[in-house]
Backbone as CSV, one residue per row, in Angstrom:
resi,resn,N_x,N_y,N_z,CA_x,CA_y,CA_z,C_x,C_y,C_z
1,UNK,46.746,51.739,70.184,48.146,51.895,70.515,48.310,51.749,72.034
2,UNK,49.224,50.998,72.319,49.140,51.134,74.164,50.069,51.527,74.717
3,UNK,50.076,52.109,75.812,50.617,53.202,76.295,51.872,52.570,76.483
4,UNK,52.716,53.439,76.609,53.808,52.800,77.491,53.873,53.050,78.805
5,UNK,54.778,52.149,79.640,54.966,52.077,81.121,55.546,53.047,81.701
6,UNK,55.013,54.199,82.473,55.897,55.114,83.086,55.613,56.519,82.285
7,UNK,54.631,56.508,80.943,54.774,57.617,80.120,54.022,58.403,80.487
8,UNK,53.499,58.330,81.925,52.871,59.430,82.233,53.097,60.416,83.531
9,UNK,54.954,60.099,83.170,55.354,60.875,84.080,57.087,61.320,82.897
10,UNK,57.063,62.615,82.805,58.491,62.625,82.034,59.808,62.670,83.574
11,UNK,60.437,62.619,83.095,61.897,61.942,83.605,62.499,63.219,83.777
12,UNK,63.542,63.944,84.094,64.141,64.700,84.288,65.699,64.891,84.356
13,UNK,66.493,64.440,84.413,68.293,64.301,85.676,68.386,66.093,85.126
14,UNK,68.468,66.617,86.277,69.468,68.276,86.360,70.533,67.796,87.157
15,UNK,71.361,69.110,87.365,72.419,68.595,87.838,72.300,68.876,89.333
16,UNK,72.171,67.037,90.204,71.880,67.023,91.681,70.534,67.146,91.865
17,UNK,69.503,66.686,90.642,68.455,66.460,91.347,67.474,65.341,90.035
18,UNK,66.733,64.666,90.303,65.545,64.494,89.089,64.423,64.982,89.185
19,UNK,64.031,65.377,88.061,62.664,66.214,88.192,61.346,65.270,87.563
20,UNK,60.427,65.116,88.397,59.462,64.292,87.715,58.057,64.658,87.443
21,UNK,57.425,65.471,86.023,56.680,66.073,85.762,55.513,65.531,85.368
22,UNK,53.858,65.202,86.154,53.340,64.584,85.950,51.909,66.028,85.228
23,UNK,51.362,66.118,84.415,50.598,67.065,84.176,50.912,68.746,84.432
24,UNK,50.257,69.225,85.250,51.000,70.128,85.583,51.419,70.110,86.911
25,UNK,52.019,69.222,87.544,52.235,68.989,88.652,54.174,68.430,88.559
26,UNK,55.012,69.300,89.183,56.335,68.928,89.288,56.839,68.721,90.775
27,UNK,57.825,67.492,90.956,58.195,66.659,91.684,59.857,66.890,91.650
28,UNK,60.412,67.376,92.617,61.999,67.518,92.449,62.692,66.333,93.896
29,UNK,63.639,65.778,93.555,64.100,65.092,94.338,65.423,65.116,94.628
30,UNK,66.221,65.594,95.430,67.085,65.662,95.620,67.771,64.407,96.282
31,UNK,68.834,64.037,95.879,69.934,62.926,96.398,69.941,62.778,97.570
32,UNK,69.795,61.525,98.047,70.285,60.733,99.266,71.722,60.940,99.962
33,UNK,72.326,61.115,100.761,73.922,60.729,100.773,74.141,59.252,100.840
34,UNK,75.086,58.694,100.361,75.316,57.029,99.865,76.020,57.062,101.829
35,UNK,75.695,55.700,101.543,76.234,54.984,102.934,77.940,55.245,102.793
36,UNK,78.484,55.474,104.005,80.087,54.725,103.630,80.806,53.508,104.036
37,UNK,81.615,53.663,103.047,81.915,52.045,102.874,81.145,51.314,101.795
38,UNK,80.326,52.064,100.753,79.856,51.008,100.105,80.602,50.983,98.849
39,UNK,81.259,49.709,98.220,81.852,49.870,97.734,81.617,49.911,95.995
40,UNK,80.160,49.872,95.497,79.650,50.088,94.219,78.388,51.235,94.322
41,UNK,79.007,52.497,94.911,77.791,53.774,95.064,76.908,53.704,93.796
42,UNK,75.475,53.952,94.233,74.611,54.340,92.800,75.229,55.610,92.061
43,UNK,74.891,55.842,90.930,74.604,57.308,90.543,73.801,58.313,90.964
44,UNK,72.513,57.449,91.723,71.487,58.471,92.327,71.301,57.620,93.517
45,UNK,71.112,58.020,94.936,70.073,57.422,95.712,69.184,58.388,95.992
46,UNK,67.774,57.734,96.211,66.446,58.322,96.389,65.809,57.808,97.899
47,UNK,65.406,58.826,98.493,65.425,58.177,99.395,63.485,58.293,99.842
48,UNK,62.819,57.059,99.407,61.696,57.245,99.286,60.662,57.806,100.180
49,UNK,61.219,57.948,101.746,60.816,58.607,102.862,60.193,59.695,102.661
50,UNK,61.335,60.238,101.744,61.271,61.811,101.679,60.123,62.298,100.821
51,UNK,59.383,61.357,100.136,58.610,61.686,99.237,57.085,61.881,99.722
52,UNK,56.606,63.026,99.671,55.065,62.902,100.456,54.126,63.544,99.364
53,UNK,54.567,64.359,99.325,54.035,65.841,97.860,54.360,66.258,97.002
54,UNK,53.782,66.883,96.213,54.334,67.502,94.482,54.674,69.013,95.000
55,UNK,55.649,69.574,94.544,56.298,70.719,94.446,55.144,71.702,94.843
56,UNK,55.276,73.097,94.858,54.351,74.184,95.033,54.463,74.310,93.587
57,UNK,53.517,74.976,93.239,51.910,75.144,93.952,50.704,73.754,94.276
58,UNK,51.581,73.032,94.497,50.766,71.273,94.502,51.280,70.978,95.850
59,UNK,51.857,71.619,96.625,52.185,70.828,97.651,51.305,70.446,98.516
60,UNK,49.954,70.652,98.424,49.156,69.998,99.385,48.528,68.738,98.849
61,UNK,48.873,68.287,97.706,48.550,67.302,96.805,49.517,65.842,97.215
62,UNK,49.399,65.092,97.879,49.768,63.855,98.677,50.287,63.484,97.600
63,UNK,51.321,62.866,97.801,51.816,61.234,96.796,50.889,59.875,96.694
64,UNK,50.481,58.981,96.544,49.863,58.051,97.606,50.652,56.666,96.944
65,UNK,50.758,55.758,97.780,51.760,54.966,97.474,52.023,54.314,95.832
66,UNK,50.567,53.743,94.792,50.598,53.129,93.900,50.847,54.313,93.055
67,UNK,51.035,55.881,93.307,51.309,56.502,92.551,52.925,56.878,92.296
68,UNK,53.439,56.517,93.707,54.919,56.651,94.200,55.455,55.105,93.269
69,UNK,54.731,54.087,93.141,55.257,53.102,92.554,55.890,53.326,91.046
70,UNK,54.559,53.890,90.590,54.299,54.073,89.651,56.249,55.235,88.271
71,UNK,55.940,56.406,90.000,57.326,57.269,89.766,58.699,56.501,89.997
72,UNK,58.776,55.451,90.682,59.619,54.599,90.996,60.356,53.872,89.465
73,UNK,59.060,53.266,89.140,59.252,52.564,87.732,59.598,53.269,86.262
74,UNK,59.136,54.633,86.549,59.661,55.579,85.258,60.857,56.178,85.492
75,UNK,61.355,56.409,86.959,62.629,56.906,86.907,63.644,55.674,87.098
76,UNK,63.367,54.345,87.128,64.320,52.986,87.168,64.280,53.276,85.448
77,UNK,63.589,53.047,84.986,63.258,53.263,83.099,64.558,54.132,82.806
78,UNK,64.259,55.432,82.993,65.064,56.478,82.312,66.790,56.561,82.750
79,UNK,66.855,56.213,84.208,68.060,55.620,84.411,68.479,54.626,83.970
80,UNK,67.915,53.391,83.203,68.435,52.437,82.094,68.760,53.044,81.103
81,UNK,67.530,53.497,80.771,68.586,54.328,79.109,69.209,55.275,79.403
82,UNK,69.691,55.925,80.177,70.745,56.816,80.584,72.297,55.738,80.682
83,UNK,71.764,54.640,81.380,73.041,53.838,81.681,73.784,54.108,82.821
84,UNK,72.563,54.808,83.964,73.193,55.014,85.239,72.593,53.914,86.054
85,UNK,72.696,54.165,87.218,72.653,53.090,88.313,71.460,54.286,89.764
86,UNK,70.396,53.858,89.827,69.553,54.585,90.456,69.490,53.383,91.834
87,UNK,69.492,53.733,92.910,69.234,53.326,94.151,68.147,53.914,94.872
88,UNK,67.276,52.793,95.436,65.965,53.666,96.292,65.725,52.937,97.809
89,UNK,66.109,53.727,98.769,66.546,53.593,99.995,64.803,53.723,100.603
């Protein structure tokens, strides 16, 4: 059976943040502010800067980039079948 893409991270939307739960390790991300003036805002912007570590008690546990890709592609996923519009700054 082969895996699917992204299934090894579950998805999250709370309200004003996504949560991205990889083992026992959780990832919260809070919203970007959208530029102004733009005139088709996402539903979410992410602003990938911000991303270095997994939540406490993991916070000394680095992101490292092909793993950040990786969270990139499961939360573009779950915002399709949601039918929102995810932006990553």
């Amino acid at each position: 059976m082969a895996k699917r893409r992204g299934a090894e991270f579950q998805i999250t939307l709370t309200e004003g943040s996504i949560r991205v739960r990889s083992a026992e390790r959780v990832l919260t991300i809070s919203p970007a502010p959208s530029l102004p003036g733009e005139d088709d805002p996402a539903d979410f912007i992410v602003d990938l800067d911000s991303i270095l570590c997994w939540d406490s008690p993991h916070e000394d546990v680095e992101i490292e980039v092909e793993e950040l890709q990786r969270i990139v592609q499961a939360i573009e996923a779950e915002f399709e079948r949601l039918g929102l519009a995810v932006e990553f700054d």
